[in-house]
C-alpha positions in Angstrom: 63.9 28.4 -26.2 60.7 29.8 -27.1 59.1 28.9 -30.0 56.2 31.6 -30.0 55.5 33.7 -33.1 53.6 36.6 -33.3 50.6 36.5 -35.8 48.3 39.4 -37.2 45.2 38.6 -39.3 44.6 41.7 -41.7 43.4 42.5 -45.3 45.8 44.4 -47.5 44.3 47.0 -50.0 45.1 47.4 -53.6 48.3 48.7 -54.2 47.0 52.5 -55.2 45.1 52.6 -52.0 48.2 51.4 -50.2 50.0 54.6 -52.3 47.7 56.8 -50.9 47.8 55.8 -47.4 51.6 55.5 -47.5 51.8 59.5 -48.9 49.4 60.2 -45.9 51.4 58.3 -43.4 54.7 60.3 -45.1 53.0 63.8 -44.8 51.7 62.9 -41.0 55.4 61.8 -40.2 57.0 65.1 -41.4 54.5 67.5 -39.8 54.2 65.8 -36.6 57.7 64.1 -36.2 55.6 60.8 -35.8 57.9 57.6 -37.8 56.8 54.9 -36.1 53.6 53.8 -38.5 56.1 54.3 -41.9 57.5 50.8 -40.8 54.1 48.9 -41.1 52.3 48.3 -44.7 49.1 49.9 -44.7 46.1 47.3 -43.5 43.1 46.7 -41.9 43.3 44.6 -38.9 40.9 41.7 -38.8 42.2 39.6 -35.5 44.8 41.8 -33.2 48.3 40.3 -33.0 47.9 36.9 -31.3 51.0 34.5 -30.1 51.1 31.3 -30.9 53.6 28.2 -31.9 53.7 27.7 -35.8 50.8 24.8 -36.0 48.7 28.3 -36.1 50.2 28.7 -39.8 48.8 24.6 -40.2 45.3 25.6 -38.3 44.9 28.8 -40.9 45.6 26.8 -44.0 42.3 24.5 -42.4 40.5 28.3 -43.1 41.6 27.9 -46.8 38.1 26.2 -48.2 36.1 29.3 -46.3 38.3 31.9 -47.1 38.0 30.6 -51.2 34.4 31.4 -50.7 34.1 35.2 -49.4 32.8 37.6 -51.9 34.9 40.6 -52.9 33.5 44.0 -51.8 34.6 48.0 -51.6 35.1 49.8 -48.3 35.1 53.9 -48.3 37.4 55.6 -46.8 36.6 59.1 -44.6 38.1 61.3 -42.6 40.5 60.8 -40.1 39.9 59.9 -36.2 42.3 58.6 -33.0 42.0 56.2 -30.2 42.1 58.1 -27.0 44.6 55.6 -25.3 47.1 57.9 -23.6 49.8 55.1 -23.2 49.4 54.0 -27.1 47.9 57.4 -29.0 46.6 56.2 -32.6 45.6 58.5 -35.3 43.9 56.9 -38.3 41.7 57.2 -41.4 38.2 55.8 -41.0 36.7 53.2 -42.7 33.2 53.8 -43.1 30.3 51.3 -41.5 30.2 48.2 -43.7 28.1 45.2 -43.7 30.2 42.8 -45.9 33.0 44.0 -43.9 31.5 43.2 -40.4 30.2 39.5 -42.0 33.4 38.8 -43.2 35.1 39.7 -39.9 32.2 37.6 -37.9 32.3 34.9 -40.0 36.3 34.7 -39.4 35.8 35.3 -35.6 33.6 31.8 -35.8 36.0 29.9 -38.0 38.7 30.7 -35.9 37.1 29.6 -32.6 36.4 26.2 -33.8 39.9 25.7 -35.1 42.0 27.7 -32.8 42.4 29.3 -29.7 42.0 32.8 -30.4 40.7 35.0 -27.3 37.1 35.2 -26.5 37.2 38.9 -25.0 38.3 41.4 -28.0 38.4 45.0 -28.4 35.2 45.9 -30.6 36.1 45.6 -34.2 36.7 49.2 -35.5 38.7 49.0 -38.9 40.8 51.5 -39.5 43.8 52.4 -41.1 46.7 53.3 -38.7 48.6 56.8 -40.2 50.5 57.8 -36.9 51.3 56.2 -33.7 53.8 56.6 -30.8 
């Protein structure tokens, strides 16, 4: 029996921003016959799915004290963009460049390594918010 779980570390906007997104998503769907990204909430991906047994829900609640202690900042929204991955095709709306955004995802990148075994090698962070997908 395997006892892997998949896990996804993301931050979920407010709920009008997750409105917004969700009509976008809608009206990319109907024009483009693309459903697959109207079965995910709207979020910004902070670590990539990673598999793991459930003592990574026990190592996360370890994060609690750090987490308590992040600031609370805006991110701006622009225009929309895609990954040019043939196999995966992405189409998103961009999240402009961000400096609390890029400490707080460093600073979690850190944390993590000393209480868990997330991979060293990553994609470059590039947050995002996923509209359409195949």
């Amino acid at each position: 029996m395997n006892n892997q779980h998949l896990y996804l570390i993301a931050l979920l906007p407010p709920s009008e921003v997750t409105n917004q997104i969700n009509n976008v998503k809608q009206a990319f769907s109907e024009k483009y016959l693309c459903y697959k990204a109207l079965h995910t909430l709207p979020h910004l991906t902070l670590i990539p799915p990673i598999q793991s047994d459930a003592s990574f829900e026990t190592h996360l609640l370890s994060l609690k004290h750090w987490i308590a202690q992040q600031q609370t900042f805006s991110i701006s929204l622009r225009n929309f963009n895609f990954f040019k991955n043939p196999q995966h095709p992405v189409v998103f709306i961009d999240v402009l460049k961000n400096a609390q955004l890029n400490e707080l995802y460093t600073g979690l990148r850190k944390q993590l390594k000393r209480h868990l075994p997330v991979a060293a090698e990553t994609p470059p962070f590039h947050p995002h918010f996923t509209v359409g997908y195949r």
